[in-house]
C-alpha positions in Angstrom: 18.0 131.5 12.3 21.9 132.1 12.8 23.7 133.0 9.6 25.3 129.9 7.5 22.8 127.1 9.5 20.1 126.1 7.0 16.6 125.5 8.5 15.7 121.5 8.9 12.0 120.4 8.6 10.8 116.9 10.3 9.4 114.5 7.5 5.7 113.5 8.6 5.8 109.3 8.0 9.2 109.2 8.8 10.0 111.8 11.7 13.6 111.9 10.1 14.7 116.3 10.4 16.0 116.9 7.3 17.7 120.5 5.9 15.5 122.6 3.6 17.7 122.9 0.6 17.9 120.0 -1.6 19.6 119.5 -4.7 18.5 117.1 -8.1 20.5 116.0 -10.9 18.0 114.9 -13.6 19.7 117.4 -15.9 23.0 119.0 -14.6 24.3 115.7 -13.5 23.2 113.8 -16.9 26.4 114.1 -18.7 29.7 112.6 -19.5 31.6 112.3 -16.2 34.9 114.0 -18.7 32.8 117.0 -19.3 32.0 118.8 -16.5 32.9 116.3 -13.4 35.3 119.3 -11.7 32.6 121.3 -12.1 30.3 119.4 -10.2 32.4 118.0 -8.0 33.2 121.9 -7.0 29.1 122.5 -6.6 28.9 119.4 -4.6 31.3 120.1 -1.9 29.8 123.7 -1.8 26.8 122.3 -1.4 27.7 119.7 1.5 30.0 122.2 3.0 27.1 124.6 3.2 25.4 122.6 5.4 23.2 121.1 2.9 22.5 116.8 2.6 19.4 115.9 0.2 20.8 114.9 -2.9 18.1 113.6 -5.3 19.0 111.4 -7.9 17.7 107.9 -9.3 18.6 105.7 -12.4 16.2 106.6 -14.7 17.9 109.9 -14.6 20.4 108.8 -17.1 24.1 109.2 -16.1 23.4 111.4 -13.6 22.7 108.6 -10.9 26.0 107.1 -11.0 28.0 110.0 -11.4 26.7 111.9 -8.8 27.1 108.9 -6.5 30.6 108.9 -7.4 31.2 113.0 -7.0 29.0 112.7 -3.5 31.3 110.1 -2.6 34.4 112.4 -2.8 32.9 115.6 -1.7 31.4 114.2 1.2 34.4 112.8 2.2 36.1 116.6 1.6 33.8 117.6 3.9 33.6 114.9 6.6 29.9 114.2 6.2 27.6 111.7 4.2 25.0 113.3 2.4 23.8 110.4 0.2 21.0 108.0 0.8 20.4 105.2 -0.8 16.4 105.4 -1.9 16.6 101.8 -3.7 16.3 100.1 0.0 12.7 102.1 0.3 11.3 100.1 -3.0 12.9 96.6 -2.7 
C-alpha cells in the first residue's frame, strides 16, 4: 500500500469499492451546530482530505444527521470530492 492511499474493499451485494475508514456521528455529531461546528467541520475536511468518503449518519441520530449533512457539504466542497450518500433512497 503506498503511504497516504487508504485501502478500498468491494461491497458483496453491491460490488460498489469503497475505502476502509469510515466515520459515524451518533454521538460527536449530536450537538448544537454553535458548539462545536468548527470543530467538526475541521475533522471533516481532514477526514475527506485524507482520502476517506463513508460518512455514517441517519435521523434517528439526533442532530447529528443534519448537521453533518451541512459540515459534509462544505468540507467536501474544500476538498473537491463528495463523500456523502444519501441512504434514505435504499429504504423508500
Amino acid at each position: 500500500m503506498q503511504k497516504g492511499i487508504l485501502p478500498q474493499r468491494i461491497i458483496p451485494v453491491s460490488g460498489e469499492t469503497i475505502r476502509v475508514l469510515g466515520l459515524g456521528t451518533w454521538k460527536s455529531f449530536d450537538v448544537a451546530p454553535d458548539a462545536a461546528g468548527n470543530r467538526l467541520r475541521e475533522v471533516l475536511q481532514g477526514f475527506f482530505g485524507g482520502g476517506a468518503r463513508l460518512l455514517d449518519t441517519s435521523p434517528t441520530y439526533g442532530k447529528a444527521d443534519h448537521l453533518a449533512e451541512n459540515l459534509a457539504a462544505a468540507a467536501c466542497a474544500a476538498s473537491q470530492s463528495r463523500g456523502v450518500r444519501d441512504w434514505r433512497k435504499y429504504f423508500s
